[in-house]
GUDOTOR-872935 format. One record per residue: residue in one letter; x, y, z of N, C-alpha, C, O in turn. Coordinates in steps of 0.02 Angstrom, whole numbers, plus 32768, in hexadecimal, padded with zeros to 4 digits. Example, Ala and Ser with C-alpha at 12.3 -4.5 7.8 and 13.67 -1.06 7.14 Angstrom:
// GUDOTOR-872935
a82947EE4818682677F1F818682947F5B818682C87F5A81A7;s82827F90816282AC7FCB816582858002818A829E80398192;
//
This chain:
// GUDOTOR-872935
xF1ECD964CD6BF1CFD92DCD90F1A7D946CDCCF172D92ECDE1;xF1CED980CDE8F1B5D992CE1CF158D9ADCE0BF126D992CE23;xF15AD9E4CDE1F11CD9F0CDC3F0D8D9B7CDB2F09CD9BBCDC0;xF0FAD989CD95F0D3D955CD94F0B2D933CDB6F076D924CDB5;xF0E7D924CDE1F0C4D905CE2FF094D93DCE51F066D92CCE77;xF0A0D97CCE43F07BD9A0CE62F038D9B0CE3EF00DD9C3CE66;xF029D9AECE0BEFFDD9B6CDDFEFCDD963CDECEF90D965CDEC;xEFF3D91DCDF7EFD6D8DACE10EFA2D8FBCE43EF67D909CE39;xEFCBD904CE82EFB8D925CEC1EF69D942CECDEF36D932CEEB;xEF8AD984CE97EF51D9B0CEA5EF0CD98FCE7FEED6D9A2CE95;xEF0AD958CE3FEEE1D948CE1DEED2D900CE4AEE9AD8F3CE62;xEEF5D8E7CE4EEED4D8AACE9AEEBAD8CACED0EE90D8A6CEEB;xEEC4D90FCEF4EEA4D90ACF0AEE59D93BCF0CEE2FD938CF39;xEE56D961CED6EE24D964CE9EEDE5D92ACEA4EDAFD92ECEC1;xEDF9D901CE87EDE1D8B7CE74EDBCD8AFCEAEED7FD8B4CEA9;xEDDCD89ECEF7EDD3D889CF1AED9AD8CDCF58ED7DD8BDCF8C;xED9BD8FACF42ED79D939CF4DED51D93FCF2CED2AD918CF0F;xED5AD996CF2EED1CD9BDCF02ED09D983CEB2ECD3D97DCE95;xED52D95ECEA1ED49D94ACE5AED08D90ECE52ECE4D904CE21;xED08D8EECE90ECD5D8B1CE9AEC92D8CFCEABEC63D8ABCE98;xEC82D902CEC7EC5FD91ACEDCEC24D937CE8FEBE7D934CE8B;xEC52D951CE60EC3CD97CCE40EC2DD94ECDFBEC17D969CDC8;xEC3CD907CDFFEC36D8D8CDD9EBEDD8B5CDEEEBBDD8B4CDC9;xEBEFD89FCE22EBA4D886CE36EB7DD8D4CE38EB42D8C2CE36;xEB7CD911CE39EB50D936CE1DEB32D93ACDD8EAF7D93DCDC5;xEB72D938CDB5EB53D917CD6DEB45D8D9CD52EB3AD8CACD17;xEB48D8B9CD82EB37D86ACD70EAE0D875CD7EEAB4D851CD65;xEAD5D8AFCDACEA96D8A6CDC8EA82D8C9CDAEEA45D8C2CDB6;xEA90D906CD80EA57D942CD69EA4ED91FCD34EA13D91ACD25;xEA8FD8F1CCF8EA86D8BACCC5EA2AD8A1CCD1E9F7D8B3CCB4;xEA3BD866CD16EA0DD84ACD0BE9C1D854CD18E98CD836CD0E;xE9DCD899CD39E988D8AECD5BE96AD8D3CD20E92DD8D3CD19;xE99DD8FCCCE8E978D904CCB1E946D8DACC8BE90DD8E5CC77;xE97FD892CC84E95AD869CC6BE915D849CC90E8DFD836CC7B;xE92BD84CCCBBE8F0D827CCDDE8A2D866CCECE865D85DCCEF;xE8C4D892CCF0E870D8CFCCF2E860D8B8CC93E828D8A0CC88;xE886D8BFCC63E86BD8B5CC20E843D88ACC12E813D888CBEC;xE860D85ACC40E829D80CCC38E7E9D815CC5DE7B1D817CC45;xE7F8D818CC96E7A7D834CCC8E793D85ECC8DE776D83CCC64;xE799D89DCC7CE765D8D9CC69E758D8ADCC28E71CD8B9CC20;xE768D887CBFBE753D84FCBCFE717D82ECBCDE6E8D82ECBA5;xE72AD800CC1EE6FDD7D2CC36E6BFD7F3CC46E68CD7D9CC30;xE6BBD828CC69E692D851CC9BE678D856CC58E667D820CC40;xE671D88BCC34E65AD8A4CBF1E63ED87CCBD0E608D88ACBB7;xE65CD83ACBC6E62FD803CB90E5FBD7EECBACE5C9D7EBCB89;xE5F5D7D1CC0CE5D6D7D5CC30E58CD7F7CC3DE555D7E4CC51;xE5A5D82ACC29E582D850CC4EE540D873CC01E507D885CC10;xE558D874CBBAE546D87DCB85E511D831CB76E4DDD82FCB56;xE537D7F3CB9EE4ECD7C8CB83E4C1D7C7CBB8E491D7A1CBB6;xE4CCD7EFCBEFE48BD7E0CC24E458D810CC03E461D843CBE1;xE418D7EECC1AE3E0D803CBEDE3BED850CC02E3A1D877CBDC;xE3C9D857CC4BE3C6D885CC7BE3E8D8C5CC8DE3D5D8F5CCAE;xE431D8B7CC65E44AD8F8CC57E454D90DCC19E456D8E5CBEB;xE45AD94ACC11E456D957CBC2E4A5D987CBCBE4C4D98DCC00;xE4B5D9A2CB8FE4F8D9A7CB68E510D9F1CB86E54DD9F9CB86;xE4E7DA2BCBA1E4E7DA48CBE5E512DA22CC1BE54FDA27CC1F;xE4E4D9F5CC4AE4EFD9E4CC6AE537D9ABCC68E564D9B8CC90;xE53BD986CC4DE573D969CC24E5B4D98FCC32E5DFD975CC56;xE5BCD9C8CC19E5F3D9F0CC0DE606DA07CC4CE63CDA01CC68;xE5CADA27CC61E5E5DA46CCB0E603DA10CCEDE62CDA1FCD18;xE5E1D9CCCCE3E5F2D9A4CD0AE646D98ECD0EE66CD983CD3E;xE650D98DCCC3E695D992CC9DE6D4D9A9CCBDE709D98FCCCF;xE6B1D9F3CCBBE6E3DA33CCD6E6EBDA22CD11E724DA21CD29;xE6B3DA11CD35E6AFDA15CD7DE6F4D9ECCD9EE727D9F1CDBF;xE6C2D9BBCD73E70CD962CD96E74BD97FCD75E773D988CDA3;xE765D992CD3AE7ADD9B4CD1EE7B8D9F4CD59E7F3D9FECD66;xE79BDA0DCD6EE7C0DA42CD99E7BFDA25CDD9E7F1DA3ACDF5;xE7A6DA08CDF7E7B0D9F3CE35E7F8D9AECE31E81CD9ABCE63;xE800D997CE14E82FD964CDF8E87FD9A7CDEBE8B9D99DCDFD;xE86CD9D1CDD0E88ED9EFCDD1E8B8DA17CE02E8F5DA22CE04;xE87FDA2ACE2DE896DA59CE6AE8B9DA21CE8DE8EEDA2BCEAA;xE897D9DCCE8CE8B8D9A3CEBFE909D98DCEAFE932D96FCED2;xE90ED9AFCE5AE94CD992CE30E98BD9D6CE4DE9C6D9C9CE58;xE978DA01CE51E9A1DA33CE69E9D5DA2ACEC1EA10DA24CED3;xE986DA31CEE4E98BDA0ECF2CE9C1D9E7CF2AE9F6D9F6CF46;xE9B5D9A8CF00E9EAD96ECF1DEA30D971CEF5EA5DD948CF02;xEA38D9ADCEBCEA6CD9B5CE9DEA8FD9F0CEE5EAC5D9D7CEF5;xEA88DA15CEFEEA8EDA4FCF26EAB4DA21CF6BEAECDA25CF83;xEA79D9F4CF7CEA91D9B9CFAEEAD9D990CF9BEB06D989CFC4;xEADAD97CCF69EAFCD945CF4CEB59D98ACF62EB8BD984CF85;xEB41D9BDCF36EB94D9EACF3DEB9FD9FECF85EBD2DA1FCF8C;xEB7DD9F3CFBDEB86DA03CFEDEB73DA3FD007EB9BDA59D02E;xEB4ADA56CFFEEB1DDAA3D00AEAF2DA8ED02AEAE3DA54D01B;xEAC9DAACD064EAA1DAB3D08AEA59DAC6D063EA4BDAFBD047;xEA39DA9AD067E9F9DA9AD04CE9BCDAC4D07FE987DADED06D;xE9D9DABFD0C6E98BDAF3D0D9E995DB3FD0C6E962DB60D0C1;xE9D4DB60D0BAE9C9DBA5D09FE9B6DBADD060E9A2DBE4D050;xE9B6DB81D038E9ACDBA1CFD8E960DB84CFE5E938DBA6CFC6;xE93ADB44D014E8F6DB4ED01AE8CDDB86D02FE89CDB9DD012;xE8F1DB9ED07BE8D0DBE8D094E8EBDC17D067E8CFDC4DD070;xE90CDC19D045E911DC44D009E8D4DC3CCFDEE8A2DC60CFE0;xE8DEDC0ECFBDE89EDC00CF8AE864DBF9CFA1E83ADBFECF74;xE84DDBF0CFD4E80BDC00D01DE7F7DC4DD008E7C5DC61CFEA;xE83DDC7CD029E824DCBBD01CE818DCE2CFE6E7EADD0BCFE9;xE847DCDBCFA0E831DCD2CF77E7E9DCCBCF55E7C8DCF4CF35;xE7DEDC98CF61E7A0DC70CF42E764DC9FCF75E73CDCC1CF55;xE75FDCA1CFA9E72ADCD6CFCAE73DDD11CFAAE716DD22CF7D;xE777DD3DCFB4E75FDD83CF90E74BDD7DCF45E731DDACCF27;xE756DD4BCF2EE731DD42CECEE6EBDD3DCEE5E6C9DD6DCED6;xE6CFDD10CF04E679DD11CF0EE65DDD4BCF2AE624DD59CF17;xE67BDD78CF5BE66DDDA4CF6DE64ADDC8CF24E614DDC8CF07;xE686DDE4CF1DE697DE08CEE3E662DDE7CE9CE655DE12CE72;xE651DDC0CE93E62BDD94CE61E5D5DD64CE87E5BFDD2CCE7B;xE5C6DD85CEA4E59ADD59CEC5E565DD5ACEA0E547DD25CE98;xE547DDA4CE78E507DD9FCE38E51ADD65CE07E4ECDD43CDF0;xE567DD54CDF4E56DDD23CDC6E572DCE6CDE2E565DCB5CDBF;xE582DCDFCE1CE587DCA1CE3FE540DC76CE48E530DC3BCE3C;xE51BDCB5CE64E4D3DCA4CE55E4AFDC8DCE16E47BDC6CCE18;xE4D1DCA2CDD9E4AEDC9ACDA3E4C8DC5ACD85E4A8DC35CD60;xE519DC4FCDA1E527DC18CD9BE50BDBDFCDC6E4F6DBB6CD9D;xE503DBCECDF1E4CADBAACE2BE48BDB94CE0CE475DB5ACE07;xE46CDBD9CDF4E42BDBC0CDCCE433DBA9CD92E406DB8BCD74;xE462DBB2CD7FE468DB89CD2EE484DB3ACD4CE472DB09CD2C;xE4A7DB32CD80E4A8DAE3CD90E45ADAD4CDAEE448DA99CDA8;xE446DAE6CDBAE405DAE0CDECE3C9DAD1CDAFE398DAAECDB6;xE3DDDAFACD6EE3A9DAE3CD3AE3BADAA6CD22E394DA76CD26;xE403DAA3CCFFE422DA69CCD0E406DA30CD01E3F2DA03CCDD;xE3FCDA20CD44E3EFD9E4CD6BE397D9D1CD73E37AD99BCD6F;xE386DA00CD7CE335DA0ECD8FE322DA06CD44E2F5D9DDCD39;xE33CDA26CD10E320DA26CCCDE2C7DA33CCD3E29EDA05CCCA;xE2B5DA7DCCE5E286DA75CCD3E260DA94CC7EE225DAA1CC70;xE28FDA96CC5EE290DA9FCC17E2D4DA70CBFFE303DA5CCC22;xE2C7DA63CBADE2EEDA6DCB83E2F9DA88CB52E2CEDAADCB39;xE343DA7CCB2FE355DA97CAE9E306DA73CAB6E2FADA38CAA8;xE2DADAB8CAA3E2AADA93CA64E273DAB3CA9DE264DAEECA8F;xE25BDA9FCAC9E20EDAB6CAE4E1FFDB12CADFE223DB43CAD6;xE1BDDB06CAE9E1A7DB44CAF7E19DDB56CB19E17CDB2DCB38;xE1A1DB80CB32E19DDB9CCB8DE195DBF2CB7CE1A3DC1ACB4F;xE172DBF1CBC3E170DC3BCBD7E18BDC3ECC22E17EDC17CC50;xE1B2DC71CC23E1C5DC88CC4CE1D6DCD0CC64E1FADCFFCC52;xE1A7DCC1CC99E18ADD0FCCBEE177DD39CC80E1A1DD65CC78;xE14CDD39CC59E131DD48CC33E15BDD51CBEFE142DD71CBC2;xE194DD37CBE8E1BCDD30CBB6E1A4DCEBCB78E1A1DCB5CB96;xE198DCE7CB40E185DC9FCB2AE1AEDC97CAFDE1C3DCCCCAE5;xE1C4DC63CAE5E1E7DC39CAAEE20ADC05CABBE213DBEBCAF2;xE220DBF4CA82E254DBACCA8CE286DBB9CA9AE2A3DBECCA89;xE2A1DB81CAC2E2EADB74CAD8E303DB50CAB0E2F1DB1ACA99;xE34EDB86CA9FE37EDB70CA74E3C5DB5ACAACE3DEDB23CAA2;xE3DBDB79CAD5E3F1DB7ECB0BE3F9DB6ECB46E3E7DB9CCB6A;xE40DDB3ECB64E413DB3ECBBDE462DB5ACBDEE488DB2ACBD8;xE46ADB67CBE6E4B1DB96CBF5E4B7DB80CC3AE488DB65CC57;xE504DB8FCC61E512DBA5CCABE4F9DBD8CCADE4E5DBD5CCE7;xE4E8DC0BCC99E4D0DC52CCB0E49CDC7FCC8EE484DCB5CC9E;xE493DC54CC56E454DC6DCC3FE43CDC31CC1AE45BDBFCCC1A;xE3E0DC45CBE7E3C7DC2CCBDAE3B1DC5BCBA5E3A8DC98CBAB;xE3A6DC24CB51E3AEDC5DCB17E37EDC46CAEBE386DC19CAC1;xE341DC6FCAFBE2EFDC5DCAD3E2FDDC88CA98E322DCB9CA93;xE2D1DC63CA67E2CCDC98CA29E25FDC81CA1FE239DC52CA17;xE25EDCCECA27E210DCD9CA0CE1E0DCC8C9DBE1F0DCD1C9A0;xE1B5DCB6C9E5E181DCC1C99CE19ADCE1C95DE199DCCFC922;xE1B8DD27C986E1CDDD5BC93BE1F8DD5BC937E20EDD93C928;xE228DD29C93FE268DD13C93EE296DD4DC967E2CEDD60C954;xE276DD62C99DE2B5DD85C9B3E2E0DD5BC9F2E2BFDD3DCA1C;xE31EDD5BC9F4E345DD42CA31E342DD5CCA6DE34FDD97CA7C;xE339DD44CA81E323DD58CAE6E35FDD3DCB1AE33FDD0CCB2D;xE38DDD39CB35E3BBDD31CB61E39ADD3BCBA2E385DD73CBB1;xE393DD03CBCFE37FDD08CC1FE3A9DD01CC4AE3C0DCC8CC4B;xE3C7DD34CC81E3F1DD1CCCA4E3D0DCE3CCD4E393DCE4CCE1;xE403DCA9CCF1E3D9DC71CD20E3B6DC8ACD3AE37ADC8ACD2E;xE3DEDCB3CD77E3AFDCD1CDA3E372DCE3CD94E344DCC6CDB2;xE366DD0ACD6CE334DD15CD59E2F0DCEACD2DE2B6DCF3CD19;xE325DCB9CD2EE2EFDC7BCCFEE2CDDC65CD5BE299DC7DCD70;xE2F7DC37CD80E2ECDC26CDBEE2B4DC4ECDDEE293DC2CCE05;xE29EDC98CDD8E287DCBACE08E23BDCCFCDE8E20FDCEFCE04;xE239DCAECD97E204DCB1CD72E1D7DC76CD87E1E4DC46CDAC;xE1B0DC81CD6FE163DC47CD63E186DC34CD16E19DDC59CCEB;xE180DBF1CD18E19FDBCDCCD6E160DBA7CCD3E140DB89CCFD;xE15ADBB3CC95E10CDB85CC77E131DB5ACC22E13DDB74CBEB;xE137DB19CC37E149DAFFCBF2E114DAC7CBD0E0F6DA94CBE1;xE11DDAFECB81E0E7DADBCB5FE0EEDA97CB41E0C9DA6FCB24;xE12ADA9ACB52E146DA42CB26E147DA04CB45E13BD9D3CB22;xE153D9FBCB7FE160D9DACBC7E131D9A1CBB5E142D967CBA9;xE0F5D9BACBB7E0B8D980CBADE09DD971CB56E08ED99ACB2A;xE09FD935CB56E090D922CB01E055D929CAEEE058D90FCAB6;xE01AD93BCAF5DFE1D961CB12DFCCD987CB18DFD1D988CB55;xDFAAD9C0CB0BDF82D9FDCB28DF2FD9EDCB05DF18D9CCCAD6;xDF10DA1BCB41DEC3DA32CB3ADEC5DA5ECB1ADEF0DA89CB21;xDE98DA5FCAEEDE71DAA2CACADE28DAACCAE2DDFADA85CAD6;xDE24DAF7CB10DDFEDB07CB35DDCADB33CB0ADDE5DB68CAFD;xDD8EDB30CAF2DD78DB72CAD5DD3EDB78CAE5DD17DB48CAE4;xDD27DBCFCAFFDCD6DBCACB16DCA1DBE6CAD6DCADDC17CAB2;xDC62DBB9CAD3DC43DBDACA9FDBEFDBFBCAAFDBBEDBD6CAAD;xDBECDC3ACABBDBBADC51CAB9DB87DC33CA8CDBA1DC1ECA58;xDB42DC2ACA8FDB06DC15CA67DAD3DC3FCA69DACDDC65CA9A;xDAB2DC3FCA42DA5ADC76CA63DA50DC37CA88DA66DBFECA7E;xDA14DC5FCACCD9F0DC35CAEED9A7DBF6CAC5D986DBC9CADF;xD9A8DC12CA82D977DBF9CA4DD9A3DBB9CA3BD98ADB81CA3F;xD9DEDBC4CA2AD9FADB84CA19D9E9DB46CA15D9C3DB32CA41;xDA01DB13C9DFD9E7DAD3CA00DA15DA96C9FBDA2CDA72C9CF;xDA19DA9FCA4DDA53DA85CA7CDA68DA44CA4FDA9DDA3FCA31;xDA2ADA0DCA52DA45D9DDCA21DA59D9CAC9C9DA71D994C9B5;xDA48DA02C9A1DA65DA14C963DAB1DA1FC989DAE1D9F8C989;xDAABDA52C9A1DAF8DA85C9AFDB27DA48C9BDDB5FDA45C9A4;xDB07DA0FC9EEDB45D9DFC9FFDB60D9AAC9B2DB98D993C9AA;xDB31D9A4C98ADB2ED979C96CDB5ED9ACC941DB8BD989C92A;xDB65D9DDC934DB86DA15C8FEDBCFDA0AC918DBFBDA01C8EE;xDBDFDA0BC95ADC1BDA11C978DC30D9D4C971DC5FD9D3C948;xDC22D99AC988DC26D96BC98BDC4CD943C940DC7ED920C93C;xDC25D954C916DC35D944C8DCDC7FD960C8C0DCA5D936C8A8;xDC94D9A7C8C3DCB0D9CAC8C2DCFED9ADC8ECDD33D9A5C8CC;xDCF8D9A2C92CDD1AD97AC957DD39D938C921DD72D940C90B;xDD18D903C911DCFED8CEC907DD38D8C7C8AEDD50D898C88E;xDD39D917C8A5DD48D908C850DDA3D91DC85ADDD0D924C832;xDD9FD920C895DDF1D95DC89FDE12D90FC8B6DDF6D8F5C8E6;xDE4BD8EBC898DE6DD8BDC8C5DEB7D8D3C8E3DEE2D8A8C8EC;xDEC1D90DC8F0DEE8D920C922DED2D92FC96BDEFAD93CC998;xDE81D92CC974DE65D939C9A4DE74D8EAC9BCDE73D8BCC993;xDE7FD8E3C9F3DE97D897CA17DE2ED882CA22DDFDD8A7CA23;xDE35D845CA25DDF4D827CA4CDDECD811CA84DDB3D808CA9A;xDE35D800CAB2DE45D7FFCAE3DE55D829CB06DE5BD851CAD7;xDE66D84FCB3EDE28D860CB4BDDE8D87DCB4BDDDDD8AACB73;xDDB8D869CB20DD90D88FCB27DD5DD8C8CB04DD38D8E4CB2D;xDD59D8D5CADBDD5ED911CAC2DD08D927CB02DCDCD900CB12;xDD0ED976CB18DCD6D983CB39DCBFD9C8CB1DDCE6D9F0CB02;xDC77D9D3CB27DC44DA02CB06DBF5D9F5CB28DBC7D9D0CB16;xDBFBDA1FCB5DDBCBDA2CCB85DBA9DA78CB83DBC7DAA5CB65;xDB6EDA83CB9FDB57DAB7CBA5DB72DAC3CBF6DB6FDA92CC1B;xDB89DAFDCC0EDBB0DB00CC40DB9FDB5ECC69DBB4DB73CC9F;xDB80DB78CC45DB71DBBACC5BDB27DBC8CC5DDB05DBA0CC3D;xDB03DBFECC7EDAE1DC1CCC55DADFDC5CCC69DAC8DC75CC9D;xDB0ADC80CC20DB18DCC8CC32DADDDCF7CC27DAA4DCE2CC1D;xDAEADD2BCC2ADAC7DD71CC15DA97DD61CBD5DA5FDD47CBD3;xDABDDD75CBA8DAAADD65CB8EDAA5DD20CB50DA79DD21CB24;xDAD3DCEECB55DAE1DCCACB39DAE3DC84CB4DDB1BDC86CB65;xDACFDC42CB55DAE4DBFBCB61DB28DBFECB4CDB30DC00CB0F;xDB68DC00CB7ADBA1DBD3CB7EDBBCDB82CB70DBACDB52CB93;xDBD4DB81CB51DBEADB32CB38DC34DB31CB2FDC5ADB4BCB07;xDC3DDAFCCB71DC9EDAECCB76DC99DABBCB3BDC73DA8BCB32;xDCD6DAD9CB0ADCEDDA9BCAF2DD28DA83CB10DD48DAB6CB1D;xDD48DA50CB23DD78DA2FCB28DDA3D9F4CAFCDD9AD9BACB0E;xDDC0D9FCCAD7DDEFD9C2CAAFDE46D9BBCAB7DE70D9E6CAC2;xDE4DD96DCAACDE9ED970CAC4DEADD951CA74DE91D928CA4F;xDF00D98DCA6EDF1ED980CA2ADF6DD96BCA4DDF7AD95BCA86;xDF8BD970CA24DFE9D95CCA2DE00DD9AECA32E004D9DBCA09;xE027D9B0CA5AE049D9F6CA7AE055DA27CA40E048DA63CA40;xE078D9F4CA00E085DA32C9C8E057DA3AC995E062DA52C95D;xE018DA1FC9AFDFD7DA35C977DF99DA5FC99EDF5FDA69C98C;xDFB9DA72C9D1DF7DDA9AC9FCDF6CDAC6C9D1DF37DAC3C9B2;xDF99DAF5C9C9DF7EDB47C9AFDF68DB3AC962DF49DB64C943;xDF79DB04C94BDF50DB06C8FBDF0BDADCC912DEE1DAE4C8E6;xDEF3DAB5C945DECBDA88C954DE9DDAC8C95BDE6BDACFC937;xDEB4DAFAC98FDE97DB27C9B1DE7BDB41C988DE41DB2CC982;xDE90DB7EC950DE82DBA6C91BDE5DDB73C8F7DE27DB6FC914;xDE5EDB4AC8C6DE37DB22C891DDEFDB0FC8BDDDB7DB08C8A3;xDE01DB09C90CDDA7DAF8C92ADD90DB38C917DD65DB3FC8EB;xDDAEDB6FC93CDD88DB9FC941DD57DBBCC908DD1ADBC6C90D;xDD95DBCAC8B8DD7EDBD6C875DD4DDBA3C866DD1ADBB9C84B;xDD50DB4CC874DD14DB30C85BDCD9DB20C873DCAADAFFC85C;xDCE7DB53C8CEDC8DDB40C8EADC6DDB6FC8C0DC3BDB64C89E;xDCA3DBC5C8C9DC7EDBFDC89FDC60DBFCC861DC37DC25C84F;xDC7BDBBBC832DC60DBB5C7F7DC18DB90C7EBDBE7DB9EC7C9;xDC2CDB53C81DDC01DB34C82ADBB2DB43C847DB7EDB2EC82D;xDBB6DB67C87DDB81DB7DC88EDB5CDBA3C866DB1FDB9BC865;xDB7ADBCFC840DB64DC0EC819DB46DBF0C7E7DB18DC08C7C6;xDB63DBB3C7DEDB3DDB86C797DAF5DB6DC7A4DACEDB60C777;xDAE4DB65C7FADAAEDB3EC80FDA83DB7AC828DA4ADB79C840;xDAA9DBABC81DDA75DBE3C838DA7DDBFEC879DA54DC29C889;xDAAADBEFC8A3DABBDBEAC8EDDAE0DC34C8DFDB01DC3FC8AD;xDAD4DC64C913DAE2DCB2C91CDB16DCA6C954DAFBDC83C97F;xDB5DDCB7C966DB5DDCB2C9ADDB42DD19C9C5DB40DD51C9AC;xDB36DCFCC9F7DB1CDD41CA18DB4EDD70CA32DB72DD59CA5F;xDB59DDB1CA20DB92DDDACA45DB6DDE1DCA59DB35DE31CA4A;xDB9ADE37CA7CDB67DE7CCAB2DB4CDEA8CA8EDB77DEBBCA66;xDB20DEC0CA86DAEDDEDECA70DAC5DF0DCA9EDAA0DEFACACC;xDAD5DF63CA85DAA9DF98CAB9DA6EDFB5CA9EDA71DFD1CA67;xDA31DFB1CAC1DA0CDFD4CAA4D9E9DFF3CABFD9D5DFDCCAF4;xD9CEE037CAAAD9D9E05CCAC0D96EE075CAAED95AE078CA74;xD93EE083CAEBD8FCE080CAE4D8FDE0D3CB05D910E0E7CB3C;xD8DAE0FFCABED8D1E13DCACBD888E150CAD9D85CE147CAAF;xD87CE16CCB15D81CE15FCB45D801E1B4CB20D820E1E4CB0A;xD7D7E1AACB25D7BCE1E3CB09D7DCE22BCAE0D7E2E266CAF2;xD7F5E1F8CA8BD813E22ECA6CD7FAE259CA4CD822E27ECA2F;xD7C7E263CA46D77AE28ACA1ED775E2C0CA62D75AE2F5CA53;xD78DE2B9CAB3D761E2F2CABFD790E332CABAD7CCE32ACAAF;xD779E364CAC1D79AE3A7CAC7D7BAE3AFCB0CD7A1E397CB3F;xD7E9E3CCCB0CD80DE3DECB4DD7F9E42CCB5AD80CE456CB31;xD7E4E437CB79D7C1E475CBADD7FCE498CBC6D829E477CBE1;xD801E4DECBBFD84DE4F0CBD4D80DE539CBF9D824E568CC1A;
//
C-alpha cells in the first residue's frame, strides 16, 4: 500500500509538473505541425494561380513561409518547457553569421536567383543572350540559370553572373524588325528597284503591314546607293523572314538584271612599253 501511494504521489505530482508541461508541448508541436501543413498548402496554391509568379518563384516562397513558421514553432515549443529563449536565439544569431561568412559567394548567388525569380527578366522558353552567351531557357533556379544552345549544348549560369551580364531577350516582345542594308549601282533604277521589293514584301504574309513595312534610299556610299530595308514579323519568324528576304531579293534582282555592286581593285599600269634604263 505503502508503494502505491507513493508511486500516486510521485505521478500526481508529475501531472501537475514537468507532466503538464510536457503535454501542452505536444499539444503544440501536434498542432503547429498541422497548422504550417495547411499554410505551406494555402501559400502554394496561392501563389501557383497568381499570374505574376511562376513555379520558381512559387516554391521558394513556400520554403520561405514553412521555415520561418518553423523556426517560430521551435521558439514557442523551447518557451512553452520552460527554457530561456534569448540564449538558443544568440546561439542561432551566431551560428547563422559564421554560415554566411563562410558561404557568402552562395549567398550571393542565392540573392540573385531571388532577385531574378521576382524581376523575371526572362523566362522558362525565351531566348536570350547573356553576356554573350545565347539560347533558351529551360531553367530559372535559386542559384543558377540553365540555357541550352542552338547546337544543343547545355550552358549552366551562375546568378551572379547572369545579374552582372547585359541580358538581351529575344522573346519578351511579340515582334521584331528585320533590318537589312542593300547596296545598288548608282545606275540603278530607284523606282523599278522599289516596285521589285515592294512586291516581294507584299507576297510574304508573315511580314506584318502594321507597322509599316519601310525601303528607302538612305546612303550614298563609295561606291554603291544604300537602301534600308525595314519589316516587322512575329518574334519566332524573324530568322526564316530574314533568310527567305535575303535569298529572294538575290533571285529577284538577278532575274531583272540588277548587279549588286561589291569592292572591286583595279589596278592602271602607266607606261608599260617603256624600257627601264639601269
Amino acid at each position: 500500500m505503502e508503494l502505491l501511494k507513493e508511486l500516486k504521489q510521485v505521478a500526481w505530482e508529475f501531472v501537475h509538473g514537468y507532466g503538464l508541461t510536457i503535454f501542452k508541448a505536444l499539444a503544440i508541436f501536434v498542432l503547429g505541425i498541422l497548422i504550417i501543413t495547411a499554410v505551406k498548402k494555402t501559400v502554394k496554391k496561392n501563389a501557383l494561380k497568381s499570374r505574376n509568379i511562376d513555379n520558381a518563384a512559387a516554391a521558394f516562397i513556400t520554403s520561405l513561409v514553412a521555415l520561418v513558421a518553423y523556426v517560430c514553432l521551435v521558439l514557442l515549443l523551447v518557451g512553452t518547457l520552460g527554457f530561456s529563449t534569448t540564449g538558443i536565439i544568440a546561439a542561432f544569431s551566431s551560428v547563422m553569421l559564421a554560415i554566411s561568412l563562410g558561404l557568402q559567394n552562395t549567398l550571393s548567388s542565392l540573392t540573385n536567383g531571388i532577385v531574378l525569380i521576382f524581376t523575371k527578366p526572362f523566362s522558362a522558353g525565351d531566348y536570350v543572350d547573356i553576356g554573350g552567351t545565347a539560347g533558351t531557357v529551360k531553367e530559372v533556379k535559386l542559384f543558377s540559370v540553365k540555357l541550352v544552345t542552338g547546337d544543343n549544348v547545355t550552358v549552366i549560369l551562375p546568378n551572379n553572373t547572369v545579374l552582372s551580364s547585359v541580358i538581351t531577350n529575344y522573346s519578351r516582345m511579340p515582334m521584331r524588325r528585320v533590318d537589312m542594308v542593300l547596296p545598288m549601282p548608282y545606275e540603278v533604277d530607284i523606282e523599278k528597284l522599289k516596285e521589285l521589293i515592294h512586291g516581294l514584301i507584299e507576297a510574304d504574309e508573315r511580314i506584318k503591314k502594321d507597322p509599316a513595312p519601310f525601303f528607302r534610299l538612305t546612303e550614298y556610299g563609295a561606291s554603291s546607293l544604300d537602301f534600308t530595308l525595314r519589316v516587322w514579323t512575329d518574334a519566332g519568324e524573324y530568322w526564316n523572314v530574314r533568310l527567305d528576304l535575303m535569298e529572294k531579293i538575290l533571285y529577284t534582282l538577278r532575274e531583272n538584271g540588277i548587279e549588286m555592286p561589291y569592292d572591286q581593285l583595279q589596278v592602271h599600269v602607266v607606261n608599260a612599253d617603256k624600257e627601264v634604263q639601269s
